[in-house]
RODO-2510 file (C-alpha; in nm, 4 decimals, decimal comma):
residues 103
     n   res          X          Y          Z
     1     x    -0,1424     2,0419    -4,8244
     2     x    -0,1805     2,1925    -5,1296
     3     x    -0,1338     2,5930    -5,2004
     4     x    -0,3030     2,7846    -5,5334
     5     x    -0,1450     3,1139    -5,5824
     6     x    -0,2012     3,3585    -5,8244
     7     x     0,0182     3,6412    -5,9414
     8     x     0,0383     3,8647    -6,2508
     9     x     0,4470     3,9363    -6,4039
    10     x     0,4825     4,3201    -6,5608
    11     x     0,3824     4,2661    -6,9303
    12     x     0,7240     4,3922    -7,0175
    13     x     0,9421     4,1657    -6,7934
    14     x     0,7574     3,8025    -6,8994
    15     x     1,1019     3,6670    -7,1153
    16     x     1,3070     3,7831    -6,7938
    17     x     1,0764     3,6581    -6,5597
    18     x     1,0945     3,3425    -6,7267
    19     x     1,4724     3,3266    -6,7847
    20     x     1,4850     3,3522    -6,4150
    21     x     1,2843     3,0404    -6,3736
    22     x     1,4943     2,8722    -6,6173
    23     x     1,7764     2,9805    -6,3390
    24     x     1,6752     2,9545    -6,0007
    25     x     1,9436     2,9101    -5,7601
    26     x     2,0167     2,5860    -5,6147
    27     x     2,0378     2,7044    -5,2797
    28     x     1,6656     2,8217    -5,2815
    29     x     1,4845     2,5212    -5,4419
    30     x     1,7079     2,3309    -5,1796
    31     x     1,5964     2,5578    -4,9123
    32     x     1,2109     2,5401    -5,0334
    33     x     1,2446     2,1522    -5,0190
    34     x     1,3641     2,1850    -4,6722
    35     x     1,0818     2,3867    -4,5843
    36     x     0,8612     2,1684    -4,6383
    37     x     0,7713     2,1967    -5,0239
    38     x     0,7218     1,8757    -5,2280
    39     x     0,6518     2,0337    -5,5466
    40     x     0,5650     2,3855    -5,6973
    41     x     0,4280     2,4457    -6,0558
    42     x     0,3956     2,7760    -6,2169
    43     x     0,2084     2,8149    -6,5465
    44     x     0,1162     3,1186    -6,7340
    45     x    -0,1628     3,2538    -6,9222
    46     x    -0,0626     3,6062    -7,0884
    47     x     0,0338     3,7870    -6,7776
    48     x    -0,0902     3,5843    -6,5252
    49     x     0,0387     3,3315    -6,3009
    50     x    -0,1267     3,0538    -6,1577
    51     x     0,1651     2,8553    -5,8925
    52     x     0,0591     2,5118    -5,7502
    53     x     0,2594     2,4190    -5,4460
    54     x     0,2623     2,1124    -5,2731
    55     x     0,4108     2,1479    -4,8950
    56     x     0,3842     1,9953    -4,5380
    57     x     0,2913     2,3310    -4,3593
    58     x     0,2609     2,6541    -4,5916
    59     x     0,3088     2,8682    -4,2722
    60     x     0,6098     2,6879    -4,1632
    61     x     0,7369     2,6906    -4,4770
    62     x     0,6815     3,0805    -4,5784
    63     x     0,8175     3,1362    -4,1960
    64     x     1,1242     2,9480    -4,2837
    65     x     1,1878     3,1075    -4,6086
    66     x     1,1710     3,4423    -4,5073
    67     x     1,4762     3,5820    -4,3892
    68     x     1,7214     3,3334    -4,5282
    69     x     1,9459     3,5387    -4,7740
    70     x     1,8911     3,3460    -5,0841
    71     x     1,5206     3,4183    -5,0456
    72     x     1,5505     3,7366    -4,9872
    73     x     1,7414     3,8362    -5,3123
    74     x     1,4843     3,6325    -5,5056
    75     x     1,2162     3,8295    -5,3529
    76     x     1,4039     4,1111    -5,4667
    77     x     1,4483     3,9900    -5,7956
    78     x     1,0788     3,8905    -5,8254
    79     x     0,9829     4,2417    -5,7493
    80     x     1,0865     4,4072    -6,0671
    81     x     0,9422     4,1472    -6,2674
    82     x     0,5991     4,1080    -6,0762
    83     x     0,2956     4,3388    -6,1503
    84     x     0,3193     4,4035    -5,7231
    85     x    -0,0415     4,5926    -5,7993
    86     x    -0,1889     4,2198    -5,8703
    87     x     0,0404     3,9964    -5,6379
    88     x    -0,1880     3,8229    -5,4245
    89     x     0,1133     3,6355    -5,3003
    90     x     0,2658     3,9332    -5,0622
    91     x    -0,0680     3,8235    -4,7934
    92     x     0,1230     3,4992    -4,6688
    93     x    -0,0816     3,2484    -4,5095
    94     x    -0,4221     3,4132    -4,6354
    95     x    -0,2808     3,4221    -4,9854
    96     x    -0,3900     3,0551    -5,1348
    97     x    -0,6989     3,0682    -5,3783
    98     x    -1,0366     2,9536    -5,2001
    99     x    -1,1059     2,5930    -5,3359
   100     x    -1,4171     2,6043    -5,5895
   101     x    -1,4786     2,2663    -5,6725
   102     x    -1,2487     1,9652    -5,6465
   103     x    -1,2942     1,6123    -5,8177
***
């Protein structure tokens, strides 16, 4: 299945939020893979994020991820740098962007 997300990083934390994707831990993108994820692509306009994620079960996976340690201090992390006013990604399950149009 395939997961749009859409999230907006603090105007004044877009180098560090992007540093931090330049660094994310092995343990968590080995844990997402577990999970269920086959791929996950973030691009950025300005502010705002647009992820693409590619995964078995986004339930399962979100379920999995959400008390393991590793995830937990990312989440952290990913709170000072996210706009959490405009994070549409905190509603789990309900959070994917409604397909438009598809080719």
């Amino acid at each position: 299945m395939r997961i749009a997300l859409h999230t907006r990083v603090r105007a004044d934390r877009t180098e560090e939020y992007e540093a931090a994707h330049r660094a994310v831990p092995d343990e968590l993108t080995t844990a997402i893979r577990a999970a269920g994820a086959t791929s996950w692509t973030i691009w950025r306009s300005g502010q705002e994020l647009f992820h693409l994620l590619e995964c078995e079960d986004y339930a399962r996976l979100l379920a999995e991820l959400e008390h393991l340690p590793v995830n937990v201090a990312w989440q952290a992390r990913m709170a000072d740098l996210l706009d959490v006013t405009h994070d549409y990604s905190h509603d789990g399950t309900t959070a994917g962007l409604p397909v438009v149009w598809q080719l």
